[in-house]
C-alpha positions as CSV (number, residue, x, y, z in Angstrom):
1,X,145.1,93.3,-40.3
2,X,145.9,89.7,-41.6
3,X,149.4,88.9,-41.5
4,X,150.8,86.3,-44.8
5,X,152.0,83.0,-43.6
6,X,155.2,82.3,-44.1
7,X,156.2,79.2,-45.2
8,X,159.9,77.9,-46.1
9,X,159.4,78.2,-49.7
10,X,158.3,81.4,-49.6
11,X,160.7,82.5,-46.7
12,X,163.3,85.0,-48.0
13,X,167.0,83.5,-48.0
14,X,169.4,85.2,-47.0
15,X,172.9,86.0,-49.0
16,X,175.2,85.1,-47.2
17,X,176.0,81.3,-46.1
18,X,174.4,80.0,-42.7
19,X,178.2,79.2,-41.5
20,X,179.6,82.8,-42.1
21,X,178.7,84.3,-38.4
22,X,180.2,81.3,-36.7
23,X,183.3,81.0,-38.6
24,X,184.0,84.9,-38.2
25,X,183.3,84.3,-34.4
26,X,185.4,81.6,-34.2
27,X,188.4,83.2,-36.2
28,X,188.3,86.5,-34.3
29,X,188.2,84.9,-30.7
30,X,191.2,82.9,-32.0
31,X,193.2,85.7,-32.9
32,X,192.3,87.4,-29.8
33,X,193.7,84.4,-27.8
34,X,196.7,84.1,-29.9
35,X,197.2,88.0,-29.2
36,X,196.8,87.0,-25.6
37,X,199.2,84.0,-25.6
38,X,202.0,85.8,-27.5
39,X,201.7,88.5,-25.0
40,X,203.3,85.8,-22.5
41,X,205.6,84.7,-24.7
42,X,204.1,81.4,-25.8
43,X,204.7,81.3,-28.7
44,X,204.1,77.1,-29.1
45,X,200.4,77.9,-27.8
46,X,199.6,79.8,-30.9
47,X,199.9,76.7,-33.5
48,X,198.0,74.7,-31.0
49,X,195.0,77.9,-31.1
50,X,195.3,77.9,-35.1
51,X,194.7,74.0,-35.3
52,X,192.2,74.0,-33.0
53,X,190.3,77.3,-34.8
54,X,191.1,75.0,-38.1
55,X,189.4,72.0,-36.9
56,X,186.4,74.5,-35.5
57,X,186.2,75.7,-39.0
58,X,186.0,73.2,-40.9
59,X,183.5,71.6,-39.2
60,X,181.2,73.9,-39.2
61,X,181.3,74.2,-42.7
62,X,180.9,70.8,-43.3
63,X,178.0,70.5,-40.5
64,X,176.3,73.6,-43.2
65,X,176.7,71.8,-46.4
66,X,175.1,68.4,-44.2
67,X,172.4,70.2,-43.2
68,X,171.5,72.1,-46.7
69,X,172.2,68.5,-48.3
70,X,169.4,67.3,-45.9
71,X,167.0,70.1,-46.1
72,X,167.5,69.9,-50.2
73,X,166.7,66.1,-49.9
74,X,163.7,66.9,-47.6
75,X,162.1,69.3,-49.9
76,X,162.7,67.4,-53.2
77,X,160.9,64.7,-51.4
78,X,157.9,66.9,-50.0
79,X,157.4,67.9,-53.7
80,X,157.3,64.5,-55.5
C-alpha cells in the first residue's frame, strides 16, 4: 500500500491560527501565578505578571504573522 506524498501545498491547514496554543498557555500559566502571588498578598507582583504575559503575547503574535509573511513570500516566489 502506497502512501500520497504530502507536500505543503497540498497539506491540510488547520483552522485555527499557529499562535493560539501558545498564547492560551501563556495566559493560563499567568493567571495561575497571579492566583499564586495574590495568595501572599502581593498584590504589586500581579501588574508585573500581566506586563510580562502582555509582552509574551504580543510577541508571539507578531513572531506568527513574520513567519506567515515569510512563508507567503517563499511560495509566491517558488511559483513564478
Amino acid at each position: 500500500m502506497s502512501y500520497p506524498q504530502t507536500t505543503p501545498e497540498k497539506a491540510p491547514r488547520s483552522a485555527r491560527p499557529v499562535w493560539l496554543l501558545p498564547v492560551i498557555m501563556t495566559v493560563v500559566t499567568g493567571v495561575i501565578g497571579m492566583v499564586l502571588v495574590a495568595g501572599q498578598g502581593l498584590y504589586w507582583m500581579i501588574a508585573v505578571i500581566a506586563v510580562v504575559d502582555a509582552l509574551g503575547v504580543f510577541t508571539i503574535v507578531r513572531s506568527a504573522r513574520i513567519n506567515a509573511r515569510i512563508h507567503e513570500a517563499r511560495a509566491q516566489e517558488i511559483q513564478t
